[in-house]
mmCIF file of the N, C-alpha and C atoms, coordinates in Angstrom:
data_MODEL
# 
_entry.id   MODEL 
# 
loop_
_atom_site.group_PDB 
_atom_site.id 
_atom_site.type_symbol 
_atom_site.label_atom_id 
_atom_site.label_alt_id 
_atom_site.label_comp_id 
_atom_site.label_asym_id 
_atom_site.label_entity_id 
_atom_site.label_seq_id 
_atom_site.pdbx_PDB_ins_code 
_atom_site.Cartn_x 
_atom_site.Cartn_y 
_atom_site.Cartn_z 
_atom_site.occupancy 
_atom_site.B_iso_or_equiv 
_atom_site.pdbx_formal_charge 
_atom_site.auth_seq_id 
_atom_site.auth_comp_id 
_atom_site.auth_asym_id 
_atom_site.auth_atom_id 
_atom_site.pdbx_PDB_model_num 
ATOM 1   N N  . UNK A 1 1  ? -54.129 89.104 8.288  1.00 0.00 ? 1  UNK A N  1 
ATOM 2   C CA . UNK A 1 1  ? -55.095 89.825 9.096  1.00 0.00 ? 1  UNK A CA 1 
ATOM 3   C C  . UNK A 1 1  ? -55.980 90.685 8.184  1.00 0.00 ? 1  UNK A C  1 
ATOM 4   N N  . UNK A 1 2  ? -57.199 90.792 8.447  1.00 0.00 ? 2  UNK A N  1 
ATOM 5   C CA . UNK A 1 2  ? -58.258 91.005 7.675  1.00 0.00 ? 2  UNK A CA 1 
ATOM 6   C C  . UNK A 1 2  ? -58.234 93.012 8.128  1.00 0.00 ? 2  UNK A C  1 
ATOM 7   N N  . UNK A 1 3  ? -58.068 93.592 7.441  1.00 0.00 ? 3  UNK A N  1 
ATOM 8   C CA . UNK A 1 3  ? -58.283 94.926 7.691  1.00 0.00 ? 3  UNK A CA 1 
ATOM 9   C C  . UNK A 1 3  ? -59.532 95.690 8.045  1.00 0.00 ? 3  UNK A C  1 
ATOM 10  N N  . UNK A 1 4  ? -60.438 94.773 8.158  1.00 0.00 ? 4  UNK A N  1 
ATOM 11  C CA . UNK A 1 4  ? -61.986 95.265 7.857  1.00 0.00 ? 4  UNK A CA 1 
ATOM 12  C C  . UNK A 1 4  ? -63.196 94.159 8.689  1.00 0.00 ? 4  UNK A C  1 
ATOM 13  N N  . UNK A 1 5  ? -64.351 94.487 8.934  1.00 0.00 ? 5  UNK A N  1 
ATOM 14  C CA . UNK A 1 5  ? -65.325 93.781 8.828  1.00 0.00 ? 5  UNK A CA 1 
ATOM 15  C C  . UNK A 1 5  ? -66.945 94.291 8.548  1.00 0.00 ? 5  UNK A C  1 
ATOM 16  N N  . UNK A 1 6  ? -67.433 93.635 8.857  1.00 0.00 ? 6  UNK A N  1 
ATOM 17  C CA . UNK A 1 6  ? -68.755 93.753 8.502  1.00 0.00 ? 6  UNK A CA 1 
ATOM 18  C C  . UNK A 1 6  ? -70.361 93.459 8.868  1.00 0.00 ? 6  UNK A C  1 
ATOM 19  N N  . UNK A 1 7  ? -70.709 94.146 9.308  1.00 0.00 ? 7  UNK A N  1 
ATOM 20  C CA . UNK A 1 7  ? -71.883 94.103 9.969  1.00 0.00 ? 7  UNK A CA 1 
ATOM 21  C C  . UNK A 1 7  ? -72.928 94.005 8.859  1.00 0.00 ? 7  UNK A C  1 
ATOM 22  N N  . UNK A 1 8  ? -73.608 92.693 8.701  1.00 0.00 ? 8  UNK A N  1 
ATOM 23  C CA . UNK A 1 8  ? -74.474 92.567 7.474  1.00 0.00 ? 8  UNK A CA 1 
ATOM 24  C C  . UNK A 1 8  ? -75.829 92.349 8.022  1.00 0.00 ? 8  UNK A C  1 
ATOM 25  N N  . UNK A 1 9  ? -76.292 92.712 6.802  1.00 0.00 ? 9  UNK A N  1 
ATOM 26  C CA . UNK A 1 9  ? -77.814 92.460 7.677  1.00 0.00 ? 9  UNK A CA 1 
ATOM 27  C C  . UNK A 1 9  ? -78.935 91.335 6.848  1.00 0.00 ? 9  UNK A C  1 
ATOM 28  N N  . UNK A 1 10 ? -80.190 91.455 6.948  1.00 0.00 ? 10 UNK A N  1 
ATOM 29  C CA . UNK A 1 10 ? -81.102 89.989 6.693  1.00 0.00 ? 10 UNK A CA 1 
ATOM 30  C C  . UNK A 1 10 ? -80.895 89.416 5.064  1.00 0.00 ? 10 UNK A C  1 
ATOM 31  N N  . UNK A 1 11 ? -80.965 88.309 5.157  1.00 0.00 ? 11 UNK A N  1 
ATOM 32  C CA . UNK A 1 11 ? -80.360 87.729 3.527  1.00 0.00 ? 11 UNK A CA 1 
ATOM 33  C C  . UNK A 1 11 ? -79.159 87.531 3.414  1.00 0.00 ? 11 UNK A C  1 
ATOM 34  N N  . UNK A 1 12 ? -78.282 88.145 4.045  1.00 0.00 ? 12 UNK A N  1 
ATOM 35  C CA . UNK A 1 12 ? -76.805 87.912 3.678  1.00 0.00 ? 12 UNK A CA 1 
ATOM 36  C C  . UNK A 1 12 ? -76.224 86.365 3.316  1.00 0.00 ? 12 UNK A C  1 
ATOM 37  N N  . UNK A 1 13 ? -77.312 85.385 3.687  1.00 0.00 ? 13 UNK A N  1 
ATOM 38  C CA . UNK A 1 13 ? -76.750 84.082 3.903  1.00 0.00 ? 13 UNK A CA 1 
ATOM 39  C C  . UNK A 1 13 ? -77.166 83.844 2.397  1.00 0.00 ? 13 UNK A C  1 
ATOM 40  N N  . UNK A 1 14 ? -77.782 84.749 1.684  1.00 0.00 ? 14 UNK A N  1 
ATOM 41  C CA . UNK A 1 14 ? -78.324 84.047 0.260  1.00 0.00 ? 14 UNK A CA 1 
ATOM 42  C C  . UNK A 1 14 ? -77.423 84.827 -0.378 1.00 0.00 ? 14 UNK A C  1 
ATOM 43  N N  . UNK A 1 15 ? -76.474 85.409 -0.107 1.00 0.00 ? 15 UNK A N  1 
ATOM 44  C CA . UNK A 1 15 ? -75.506 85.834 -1.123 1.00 0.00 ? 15 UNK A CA 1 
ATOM 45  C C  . UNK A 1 15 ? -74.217 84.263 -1.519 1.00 0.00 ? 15 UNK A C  1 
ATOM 46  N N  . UNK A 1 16 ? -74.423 83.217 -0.116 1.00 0.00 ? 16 UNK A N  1 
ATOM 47  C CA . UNK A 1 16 ? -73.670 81.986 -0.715 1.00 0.00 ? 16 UNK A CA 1 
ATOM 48  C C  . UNK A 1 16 ? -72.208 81.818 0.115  1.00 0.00 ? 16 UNK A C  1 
ATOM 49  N N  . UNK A 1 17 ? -71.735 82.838 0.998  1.00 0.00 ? 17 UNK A N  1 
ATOM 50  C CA . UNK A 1 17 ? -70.448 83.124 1.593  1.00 0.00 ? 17 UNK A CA 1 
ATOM 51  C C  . UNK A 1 17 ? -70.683 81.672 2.353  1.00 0.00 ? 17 UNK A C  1 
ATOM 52  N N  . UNK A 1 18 ? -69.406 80.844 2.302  1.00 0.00 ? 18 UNK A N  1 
ATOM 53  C CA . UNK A 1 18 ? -69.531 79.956 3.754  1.00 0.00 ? 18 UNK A CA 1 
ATOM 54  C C  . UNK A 1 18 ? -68.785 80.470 5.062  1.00 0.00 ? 18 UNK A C  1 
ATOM 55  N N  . UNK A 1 19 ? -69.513 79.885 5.735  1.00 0.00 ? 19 UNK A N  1 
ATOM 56  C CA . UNK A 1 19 ? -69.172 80.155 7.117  1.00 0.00 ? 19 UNK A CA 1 
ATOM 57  C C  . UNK A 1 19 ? -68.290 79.671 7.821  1.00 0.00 ? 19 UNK A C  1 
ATOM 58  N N  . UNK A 1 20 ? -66.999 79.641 7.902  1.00 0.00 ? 20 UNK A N  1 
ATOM 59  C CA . UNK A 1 20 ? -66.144 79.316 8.183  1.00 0.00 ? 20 UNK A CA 1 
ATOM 60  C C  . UNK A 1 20 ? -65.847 79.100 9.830  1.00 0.00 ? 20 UNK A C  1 
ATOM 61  N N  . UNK A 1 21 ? -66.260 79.688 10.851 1.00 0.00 ? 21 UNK A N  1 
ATOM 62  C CA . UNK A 1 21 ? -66.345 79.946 12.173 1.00 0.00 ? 21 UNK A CA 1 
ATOM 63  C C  . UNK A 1 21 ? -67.534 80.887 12.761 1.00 0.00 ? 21 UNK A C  1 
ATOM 64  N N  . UNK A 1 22 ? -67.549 80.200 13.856 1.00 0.00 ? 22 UNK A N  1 
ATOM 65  C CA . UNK A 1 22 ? -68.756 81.295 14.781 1.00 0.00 ? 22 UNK A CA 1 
ATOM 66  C C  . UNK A 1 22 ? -68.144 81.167 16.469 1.00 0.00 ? 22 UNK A C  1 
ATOM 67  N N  . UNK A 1 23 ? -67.424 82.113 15.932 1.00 0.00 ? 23 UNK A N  1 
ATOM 68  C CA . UNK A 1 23 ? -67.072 82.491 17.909 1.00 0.00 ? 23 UNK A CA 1 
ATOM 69  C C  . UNK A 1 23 ? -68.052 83.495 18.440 1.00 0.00 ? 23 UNK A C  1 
ATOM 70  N N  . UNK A 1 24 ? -68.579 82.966 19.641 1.00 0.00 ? 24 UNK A N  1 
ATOM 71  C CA . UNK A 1 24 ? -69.617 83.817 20.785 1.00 0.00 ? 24 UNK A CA 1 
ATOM 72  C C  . UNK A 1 24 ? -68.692 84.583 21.512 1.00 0.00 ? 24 UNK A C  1 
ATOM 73  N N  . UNK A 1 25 ? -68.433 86.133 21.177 1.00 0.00 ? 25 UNK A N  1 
ATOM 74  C CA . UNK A 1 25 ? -67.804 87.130 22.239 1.00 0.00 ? 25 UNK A CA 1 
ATOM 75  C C  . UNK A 1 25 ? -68.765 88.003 23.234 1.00 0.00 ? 25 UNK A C  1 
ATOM 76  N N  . UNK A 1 26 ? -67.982 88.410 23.815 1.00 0.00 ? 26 UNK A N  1 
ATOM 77  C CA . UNK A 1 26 ? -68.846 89.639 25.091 1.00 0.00 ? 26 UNK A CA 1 
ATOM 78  C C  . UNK A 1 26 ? -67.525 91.161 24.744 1.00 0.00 ? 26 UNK A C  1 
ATOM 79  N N  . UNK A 1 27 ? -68.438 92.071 24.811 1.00 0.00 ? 27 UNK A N  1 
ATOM 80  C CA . UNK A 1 27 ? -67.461 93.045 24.862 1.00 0.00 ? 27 UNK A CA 1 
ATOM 81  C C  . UNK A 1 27 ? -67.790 94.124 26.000 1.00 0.00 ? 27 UNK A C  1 
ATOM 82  N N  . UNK A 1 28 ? -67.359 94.915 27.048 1.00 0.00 ? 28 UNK A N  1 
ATOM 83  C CA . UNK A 1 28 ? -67.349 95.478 27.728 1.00 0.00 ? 28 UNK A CA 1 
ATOM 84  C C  . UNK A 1 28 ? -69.077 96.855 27.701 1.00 0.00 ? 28 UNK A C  1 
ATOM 85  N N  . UNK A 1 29 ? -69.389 96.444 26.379 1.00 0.00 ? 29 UNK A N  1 
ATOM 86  C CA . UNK A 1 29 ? -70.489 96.538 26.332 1.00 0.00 ? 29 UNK A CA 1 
ATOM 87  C C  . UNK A 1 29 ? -72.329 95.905 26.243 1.00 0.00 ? 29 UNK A C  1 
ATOM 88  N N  . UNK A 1 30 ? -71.506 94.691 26.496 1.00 0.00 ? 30 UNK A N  1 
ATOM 89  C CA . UNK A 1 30 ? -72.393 93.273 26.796 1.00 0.00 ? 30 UNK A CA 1 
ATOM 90  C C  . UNK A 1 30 ? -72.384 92.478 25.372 1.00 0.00 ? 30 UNK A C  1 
ATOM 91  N N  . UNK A 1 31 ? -72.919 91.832 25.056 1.00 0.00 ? 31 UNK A N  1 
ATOM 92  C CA . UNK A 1 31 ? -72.999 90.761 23.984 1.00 0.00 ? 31 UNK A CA 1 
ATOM 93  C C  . UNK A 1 31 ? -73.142 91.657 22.694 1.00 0.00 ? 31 UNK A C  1 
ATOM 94  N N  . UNK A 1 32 ? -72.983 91.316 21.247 1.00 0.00 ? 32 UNK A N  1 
ATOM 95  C CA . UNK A 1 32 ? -73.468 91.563 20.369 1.00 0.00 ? 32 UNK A CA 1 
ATOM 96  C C  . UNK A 1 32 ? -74.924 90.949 19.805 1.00 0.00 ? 32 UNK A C  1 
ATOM 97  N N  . UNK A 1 33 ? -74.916 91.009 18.479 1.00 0.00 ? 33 UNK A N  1 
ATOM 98  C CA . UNK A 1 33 ? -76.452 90.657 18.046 1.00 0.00 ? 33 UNK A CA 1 
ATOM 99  C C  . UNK A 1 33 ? -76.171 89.534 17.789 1.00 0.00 ? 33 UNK A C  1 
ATOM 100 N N  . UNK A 1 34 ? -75.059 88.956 17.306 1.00 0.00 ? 34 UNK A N  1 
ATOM 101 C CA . UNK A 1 34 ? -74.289 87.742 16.963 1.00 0.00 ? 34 UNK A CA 1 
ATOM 102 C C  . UNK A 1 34 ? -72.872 87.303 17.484 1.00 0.00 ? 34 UNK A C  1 
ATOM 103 N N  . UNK A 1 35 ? -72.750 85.463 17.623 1.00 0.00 ? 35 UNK A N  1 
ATOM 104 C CA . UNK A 1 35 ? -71.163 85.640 17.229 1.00 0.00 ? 35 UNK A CA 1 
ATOM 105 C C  . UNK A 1 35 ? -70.996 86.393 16.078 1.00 0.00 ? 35 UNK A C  1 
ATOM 106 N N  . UNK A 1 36 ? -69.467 86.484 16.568 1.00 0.00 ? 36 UNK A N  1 
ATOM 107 C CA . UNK A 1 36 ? -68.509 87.088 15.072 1.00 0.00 ? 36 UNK A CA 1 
ATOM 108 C C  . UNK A 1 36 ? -68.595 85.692 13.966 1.00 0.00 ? 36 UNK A C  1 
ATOM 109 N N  . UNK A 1 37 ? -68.766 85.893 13.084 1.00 0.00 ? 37 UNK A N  1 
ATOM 110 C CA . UNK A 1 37 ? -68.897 84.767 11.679 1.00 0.00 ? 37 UNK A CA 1 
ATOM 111 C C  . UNK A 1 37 ? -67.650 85.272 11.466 1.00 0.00 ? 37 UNK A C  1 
ATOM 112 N N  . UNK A 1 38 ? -66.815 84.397 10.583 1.00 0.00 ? 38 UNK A N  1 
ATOM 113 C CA . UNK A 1 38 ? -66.166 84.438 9.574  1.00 0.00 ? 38 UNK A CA 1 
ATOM 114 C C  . UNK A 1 38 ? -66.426 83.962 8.442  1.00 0.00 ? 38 UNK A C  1 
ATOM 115 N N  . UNK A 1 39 ? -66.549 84.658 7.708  1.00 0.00 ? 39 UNK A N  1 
ATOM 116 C CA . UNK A 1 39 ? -66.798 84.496 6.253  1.00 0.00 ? 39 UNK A CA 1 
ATOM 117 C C  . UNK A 1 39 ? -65.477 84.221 5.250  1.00 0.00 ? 39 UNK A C  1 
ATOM 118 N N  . UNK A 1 40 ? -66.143 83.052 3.788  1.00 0.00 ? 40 UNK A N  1 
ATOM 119 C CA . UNK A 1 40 ? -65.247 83.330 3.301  1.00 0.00 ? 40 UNK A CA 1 
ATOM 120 C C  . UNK A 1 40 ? -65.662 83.944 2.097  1.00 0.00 ? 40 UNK A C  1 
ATOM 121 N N  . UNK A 1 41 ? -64.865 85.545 1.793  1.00 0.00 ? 41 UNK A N  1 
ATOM 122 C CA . UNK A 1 41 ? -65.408 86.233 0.753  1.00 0.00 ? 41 UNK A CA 1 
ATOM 123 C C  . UNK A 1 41 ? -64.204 86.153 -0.522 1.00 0.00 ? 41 UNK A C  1 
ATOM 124 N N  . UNK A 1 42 ? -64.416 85.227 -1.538 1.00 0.00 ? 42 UNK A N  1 
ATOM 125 C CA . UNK A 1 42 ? -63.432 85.384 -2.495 1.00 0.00 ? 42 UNK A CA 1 
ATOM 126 C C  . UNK A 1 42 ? -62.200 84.847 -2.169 1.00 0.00 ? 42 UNK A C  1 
ATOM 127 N N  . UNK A 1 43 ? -61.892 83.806 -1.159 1.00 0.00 ? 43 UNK A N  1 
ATOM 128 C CA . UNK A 1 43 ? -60.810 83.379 -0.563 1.00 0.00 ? 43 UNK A CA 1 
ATOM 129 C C  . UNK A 1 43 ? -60.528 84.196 0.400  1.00 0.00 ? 43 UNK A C  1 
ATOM 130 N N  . UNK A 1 44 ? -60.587 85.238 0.962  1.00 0.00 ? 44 UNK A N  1 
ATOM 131 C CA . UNK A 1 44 ? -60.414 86.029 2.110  1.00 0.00 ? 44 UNK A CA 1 
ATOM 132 C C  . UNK A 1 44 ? -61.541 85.574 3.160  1.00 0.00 ? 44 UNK A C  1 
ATOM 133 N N  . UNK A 1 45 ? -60.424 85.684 4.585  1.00 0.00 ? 45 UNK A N  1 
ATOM 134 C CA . UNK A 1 45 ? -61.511 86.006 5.939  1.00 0.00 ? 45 UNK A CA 1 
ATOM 135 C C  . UNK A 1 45 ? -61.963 86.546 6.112  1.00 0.00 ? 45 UNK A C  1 
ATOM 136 N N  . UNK A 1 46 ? -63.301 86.665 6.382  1.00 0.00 ? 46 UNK A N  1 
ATOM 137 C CA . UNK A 1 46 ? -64.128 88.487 6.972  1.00 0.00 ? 46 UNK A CA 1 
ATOM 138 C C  . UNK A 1 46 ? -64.289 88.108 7.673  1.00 0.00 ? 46 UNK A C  1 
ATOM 139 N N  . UNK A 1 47 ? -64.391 88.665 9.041  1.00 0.00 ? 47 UNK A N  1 
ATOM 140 C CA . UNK A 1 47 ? -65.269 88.555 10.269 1.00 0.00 ? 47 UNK A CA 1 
ATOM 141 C C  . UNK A 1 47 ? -66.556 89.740 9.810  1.00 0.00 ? 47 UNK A C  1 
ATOM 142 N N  . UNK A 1 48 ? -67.615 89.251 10.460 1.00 0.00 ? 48 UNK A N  1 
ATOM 143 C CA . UNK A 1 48 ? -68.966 90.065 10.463 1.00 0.00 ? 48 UNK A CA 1 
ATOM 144 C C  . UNK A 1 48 ? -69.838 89.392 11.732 1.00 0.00 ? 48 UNK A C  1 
ATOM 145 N N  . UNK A 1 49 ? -70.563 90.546 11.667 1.00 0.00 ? 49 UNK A N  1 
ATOM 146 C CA . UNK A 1 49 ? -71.750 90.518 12.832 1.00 0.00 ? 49 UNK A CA 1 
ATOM 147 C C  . UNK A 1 49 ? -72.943 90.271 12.053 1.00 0.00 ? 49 UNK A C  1 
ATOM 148 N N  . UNK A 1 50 ? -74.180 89.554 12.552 1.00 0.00 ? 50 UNK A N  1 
ATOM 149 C CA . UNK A 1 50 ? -75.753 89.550 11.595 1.00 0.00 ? 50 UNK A CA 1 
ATOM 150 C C  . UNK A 1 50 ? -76.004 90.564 12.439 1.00 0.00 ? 50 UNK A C  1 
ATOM 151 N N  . UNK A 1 51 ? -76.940 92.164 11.909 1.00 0.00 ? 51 UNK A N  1 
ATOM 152 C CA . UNK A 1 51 ? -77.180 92.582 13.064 1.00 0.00 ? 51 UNK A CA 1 
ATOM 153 C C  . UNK A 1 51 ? -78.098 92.936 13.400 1.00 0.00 ? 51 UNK A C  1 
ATOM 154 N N  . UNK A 1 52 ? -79.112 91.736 12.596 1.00 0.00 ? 52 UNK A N  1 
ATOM 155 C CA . UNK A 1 52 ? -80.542 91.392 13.541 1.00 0.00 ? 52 UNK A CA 1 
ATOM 156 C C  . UNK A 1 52 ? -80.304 90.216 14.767 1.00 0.00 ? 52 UNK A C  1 
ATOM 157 N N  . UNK A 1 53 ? -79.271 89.527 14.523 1.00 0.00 ? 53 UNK A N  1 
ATOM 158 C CA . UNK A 1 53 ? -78.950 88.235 14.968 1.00 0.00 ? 53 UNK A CA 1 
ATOM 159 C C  . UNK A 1 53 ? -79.077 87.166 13.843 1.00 0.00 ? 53 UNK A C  1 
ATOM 160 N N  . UNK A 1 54 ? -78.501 86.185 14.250 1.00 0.00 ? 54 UNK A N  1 
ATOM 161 C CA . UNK A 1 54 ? -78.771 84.891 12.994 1.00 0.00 ? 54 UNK A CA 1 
ATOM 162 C C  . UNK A 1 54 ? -80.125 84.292 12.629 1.00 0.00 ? 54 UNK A C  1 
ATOM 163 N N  . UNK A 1 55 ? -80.584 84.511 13.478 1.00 0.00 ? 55 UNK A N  1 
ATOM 164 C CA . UNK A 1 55 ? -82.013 83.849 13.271 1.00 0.00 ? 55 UNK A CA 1 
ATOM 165 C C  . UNK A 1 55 ? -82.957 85.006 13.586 1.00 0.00 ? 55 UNK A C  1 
ATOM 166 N N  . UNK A 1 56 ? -82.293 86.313 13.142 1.00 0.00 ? 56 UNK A N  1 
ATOM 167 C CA . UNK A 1 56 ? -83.120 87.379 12.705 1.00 0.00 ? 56 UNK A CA 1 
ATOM 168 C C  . UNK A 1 56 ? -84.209 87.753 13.765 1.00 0.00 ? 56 UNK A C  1 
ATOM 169 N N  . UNK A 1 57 ? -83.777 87.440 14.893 1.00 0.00 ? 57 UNK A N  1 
ATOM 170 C CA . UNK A 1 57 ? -85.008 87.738 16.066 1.00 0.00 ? 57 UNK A CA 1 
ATOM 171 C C  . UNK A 1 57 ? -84.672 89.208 17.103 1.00 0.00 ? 57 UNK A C  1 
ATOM 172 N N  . UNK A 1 58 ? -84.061 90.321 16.280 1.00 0.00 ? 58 UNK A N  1 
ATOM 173 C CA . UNK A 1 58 ? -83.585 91.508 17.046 1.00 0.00 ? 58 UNK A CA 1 
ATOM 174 C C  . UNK A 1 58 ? -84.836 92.469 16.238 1.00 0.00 ? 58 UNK A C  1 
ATOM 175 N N  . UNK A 1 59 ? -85.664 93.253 16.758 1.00 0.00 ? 59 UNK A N  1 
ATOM 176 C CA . UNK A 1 59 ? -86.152 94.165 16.147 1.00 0.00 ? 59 UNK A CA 1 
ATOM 177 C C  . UNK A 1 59 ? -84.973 95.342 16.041 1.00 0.00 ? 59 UNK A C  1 
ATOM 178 N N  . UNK A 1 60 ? -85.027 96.660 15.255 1.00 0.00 ? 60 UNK A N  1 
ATOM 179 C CA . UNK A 1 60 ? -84.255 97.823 15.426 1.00 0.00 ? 60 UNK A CA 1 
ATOM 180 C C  . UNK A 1 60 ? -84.257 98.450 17.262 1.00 0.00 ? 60 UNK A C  1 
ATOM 181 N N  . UNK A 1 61 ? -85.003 98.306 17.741 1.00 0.00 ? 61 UNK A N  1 
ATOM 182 C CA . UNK A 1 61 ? -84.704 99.231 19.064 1.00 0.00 ? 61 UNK A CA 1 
ATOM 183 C C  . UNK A 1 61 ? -84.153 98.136 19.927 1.00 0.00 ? 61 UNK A C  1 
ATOM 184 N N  . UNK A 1 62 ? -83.795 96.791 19.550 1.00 0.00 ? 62 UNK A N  1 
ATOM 185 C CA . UNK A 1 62 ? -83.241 95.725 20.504 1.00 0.00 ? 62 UNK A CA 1 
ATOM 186 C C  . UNK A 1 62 ? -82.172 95.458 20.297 1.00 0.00 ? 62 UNK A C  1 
ATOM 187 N N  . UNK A 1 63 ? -81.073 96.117 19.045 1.00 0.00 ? 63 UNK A N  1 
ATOM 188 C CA . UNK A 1 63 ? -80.025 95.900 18.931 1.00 0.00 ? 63 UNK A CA 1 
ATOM 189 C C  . UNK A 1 63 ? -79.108 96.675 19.748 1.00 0.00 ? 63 UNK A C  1 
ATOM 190 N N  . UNK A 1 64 ? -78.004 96.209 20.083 1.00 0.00 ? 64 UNK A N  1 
ATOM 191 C CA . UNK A 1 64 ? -76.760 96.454 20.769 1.00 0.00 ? 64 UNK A CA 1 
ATOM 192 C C  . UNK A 1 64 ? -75.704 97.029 19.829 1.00 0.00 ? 64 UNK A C  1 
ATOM 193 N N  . UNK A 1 65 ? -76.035 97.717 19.575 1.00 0.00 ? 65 UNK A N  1 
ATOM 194 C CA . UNK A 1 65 ? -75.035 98.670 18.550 1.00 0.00 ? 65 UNK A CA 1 
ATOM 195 C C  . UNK A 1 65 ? -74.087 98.968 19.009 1.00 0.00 ? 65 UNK A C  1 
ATOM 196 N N  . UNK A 1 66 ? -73.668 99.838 20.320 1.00 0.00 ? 66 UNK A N  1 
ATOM 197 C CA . UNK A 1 66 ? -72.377 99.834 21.127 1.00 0.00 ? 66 UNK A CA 1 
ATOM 198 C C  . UNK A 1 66 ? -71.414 98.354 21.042 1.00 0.00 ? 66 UNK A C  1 
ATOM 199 N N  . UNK A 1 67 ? -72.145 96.962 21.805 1.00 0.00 ? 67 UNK A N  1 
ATOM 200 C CA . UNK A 1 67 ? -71.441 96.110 21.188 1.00 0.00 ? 67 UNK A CA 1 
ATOM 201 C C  . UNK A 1 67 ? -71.167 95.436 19.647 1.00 0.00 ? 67 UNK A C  1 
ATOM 202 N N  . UNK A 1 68 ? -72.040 95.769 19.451 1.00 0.00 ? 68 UNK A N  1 
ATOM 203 C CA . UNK A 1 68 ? -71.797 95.404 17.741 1.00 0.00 ? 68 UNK A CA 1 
ATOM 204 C C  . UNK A 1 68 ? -70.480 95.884 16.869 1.00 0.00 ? 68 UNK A C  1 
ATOM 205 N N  . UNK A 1 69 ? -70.329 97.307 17.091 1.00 0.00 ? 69 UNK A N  1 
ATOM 206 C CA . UNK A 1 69 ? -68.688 98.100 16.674 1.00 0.00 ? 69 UNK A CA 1 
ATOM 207 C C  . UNK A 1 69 ? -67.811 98.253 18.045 1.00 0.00 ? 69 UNK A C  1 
# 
């Protein structure tokens, strides 16, 4: 179990991590900006959020920050 995650933001995909999973959640605060990714960082799982969204279409006042953490 991964102790941590990570809410990354635009470019992250050019750092090279593969993507191991993309589960679509809802949390009691409505959707996030993204599925949860799992990443693989260094042989470890991360889960992370994009938190513009994946295809980067959230301005700052459209994100869901409550669901996001």
């Amino acid at each position: 179990m991964t102790p941590f995650a990570l809410i990354v933001g635009s470019g992250f995909e050019r750092l090279g991590f593969e993507v191991l999973a993309r589960s679509p959640t809802k949390t009691p605060y409505g959707e996030p900006s993204s599925a949860v990714l799992t990443l693989n960082v260094n042989g470890a799982r991360v889960p992370c959020i994009a938190r513009h969204g994946e295809e980067h279409h959230l301005a700052p006042h459209e994100i869901n920050y409550r669901a996001n953490l």
